[in-house]
C-alpha positions as CSV (number, residue, x, y, z in Angstrom):
1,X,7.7,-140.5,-133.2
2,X,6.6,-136.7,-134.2
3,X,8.4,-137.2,-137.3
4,X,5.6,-139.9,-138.7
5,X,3.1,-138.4,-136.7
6,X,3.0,-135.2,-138.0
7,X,3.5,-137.1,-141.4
8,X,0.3,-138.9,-141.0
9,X,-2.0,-136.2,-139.6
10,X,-0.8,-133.6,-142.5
11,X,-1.6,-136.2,-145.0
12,X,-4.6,-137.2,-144.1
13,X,-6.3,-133.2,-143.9
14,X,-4.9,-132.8,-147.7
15,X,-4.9,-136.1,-149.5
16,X,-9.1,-136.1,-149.7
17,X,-9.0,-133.1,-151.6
18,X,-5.7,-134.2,-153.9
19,X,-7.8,-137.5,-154.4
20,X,-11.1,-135.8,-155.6
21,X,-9.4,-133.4,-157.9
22,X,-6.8,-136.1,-159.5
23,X,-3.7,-133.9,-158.8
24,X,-1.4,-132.4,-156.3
25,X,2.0,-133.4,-155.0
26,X,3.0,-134.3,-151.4
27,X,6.2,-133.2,-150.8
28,X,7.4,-135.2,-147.0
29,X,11.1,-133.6,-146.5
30,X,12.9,-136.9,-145.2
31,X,16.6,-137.6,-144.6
32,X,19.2,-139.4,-145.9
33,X,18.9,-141.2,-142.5
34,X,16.2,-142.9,-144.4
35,X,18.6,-144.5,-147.1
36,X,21.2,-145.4,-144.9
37,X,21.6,-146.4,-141.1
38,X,24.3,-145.2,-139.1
39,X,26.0,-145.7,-135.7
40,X,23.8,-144.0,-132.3
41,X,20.8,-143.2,-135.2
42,X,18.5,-146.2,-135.0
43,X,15.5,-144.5,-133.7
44,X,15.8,-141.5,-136.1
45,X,16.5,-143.5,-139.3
46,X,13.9,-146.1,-138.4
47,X,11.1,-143.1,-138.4
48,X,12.9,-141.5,-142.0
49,X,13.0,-145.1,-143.2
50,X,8.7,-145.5,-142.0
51,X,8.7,-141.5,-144.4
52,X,9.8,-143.7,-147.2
53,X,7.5,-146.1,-146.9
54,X,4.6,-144.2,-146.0
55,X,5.5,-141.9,-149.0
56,X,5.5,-145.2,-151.2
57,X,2.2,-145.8,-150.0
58,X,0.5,-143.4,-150.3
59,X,1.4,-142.9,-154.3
60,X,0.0,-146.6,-154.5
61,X,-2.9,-145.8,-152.4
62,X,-4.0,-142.4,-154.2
63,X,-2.2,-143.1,-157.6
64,X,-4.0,-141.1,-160.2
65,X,-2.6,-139.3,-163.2
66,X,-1.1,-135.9,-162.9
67,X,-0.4,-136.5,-159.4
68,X,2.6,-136.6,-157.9
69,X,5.0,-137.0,-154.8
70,X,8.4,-135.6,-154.9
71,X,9.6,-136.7,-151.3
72,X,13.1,-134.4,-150.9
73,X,15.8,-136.4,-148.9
74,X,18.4,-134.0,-147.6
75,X,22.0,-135.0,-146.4
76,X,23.8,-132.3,-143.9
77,X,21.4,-129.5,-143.6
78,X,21.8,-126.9,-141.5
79,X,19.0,-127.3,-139.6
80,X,17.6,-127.2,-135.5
81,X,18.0,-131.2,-135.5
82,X,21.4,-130.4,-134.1
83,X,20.4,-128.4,-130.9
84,X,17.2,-130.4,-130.2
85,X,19.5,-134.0,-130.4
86,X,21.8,-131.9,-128.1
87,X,19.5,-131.0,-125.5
88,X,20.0,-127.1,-126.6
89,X,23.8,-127.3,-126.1
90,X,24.4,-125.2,-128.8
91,X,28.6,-124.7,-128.7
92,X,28.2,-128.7,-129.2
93,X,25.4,-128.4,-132.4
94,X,27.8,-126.1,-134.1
95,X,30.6,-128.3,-134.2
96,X,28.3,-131.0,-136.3
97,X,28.7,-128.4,-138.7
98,X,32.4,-126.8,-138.6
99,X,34.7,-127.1,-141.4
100,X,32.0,-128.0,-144.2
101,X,29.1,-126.3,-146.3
102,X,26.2,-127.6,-145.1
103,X,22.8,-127.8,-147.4
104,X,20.6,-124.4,-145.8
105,X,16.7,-124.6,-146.7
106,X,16.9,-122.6,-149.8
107,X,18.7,-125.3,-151.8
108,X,16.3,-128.2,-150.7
109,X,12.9,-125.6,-151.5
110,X,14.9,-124.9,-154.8
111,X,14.9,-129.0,-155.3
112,X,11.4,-129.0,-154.5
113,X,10.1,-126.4,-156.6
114,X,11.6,-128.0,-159.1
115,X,10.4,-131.5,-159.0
116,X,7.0,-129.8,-158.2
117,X,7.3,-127.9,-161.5
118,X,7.9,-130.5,-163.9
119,X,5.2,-131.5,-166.4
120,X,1.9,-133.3,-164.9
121,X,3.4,-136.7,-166.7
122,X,6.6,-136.4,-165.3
123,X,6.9,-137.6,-161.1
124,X,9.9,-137.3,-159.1
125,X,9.8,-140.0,-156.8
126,X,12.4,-140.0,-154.4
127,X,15.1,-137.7,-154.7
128,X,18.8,-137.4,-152.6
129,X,20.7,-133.7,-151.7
130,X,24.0,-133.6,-150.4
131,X,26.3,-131.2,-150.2
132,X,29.3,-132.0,-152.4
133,X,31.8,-132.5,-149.7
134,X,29.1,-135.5,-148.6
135,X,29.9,-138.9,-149.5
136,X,27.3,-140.7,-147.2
137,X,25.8,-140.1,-144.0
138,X,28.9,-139.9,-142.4
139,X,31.6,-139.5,-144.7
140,X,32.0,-135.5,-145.1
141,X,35.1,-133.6,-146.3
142,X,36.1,-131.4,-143.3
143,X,38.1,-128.1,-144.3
144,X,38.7,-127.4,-141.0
């Protein structure tokens, strides 16, 4: 469960601080494995599924005004997820990826500097990225 975890131990060194100066944002990069379950993902959406939640709760918990917490929920992303589910076979993580544009990690920080740079009364609170040959988690548009 590293991926609430990590979550939860990150959160609770910075959140004090947030609190006692009454702004900040948390930004928890989640998955859109958290808005919808699909076949042989259980485990790993029921932890991005916990990221919403504990996201939710915490902007209950530490409300104030000014602060906020865009969480960023990324469809296909080009990412290590691939090789580690794989066991470090990496001909097999490659072909998650063949035939479509995945997101890479400059378009979700771009997402996220944005939300992070809106006006202290303005909060993104949850916010979805695919890549436009996504339809869901596991409806994609395969050129190849």
């Amino acid at each position: 469960m590293p991926n609430i975890k990590g979550l939860l131990y990150v959160s609770r060194a910075v959140l004090p601080g947030m609190v006692a100066r009454k702004r900040g944002h948390v930004v928890n990069i989640g998955s859109i494995a958290g808005h919808e379950v699909y076949p042989a993902g259980n485990v790993y959406c029921a932890t991005k599924h916990a990221v919403r939640a504990i996201n939710k709760g915490m902007r209950l918990d530490c409300w104030a005004p000014g602060s906020g917490s865009p969480p960023s929920t990324p469809a296909w992303s080009e990412t290590e997820f691939s090789l580690v589910r794989f066991h470090g076979d990496s001909a097999r993580a490659q072909k998650v990826y063949r035939g479509l544009k995945p997101l890479g990690g400059a378009d979700v920080a771009r997402a996220v500097v944005w939300a992070c740079g809106l006006p202290g009364h303005v909060n993104v609170e949850d916010m979805v990225i695919t890549p436009t040959d996504q339809a869901s988690a596991t409806m994609v548009n395969r050129t190849v």
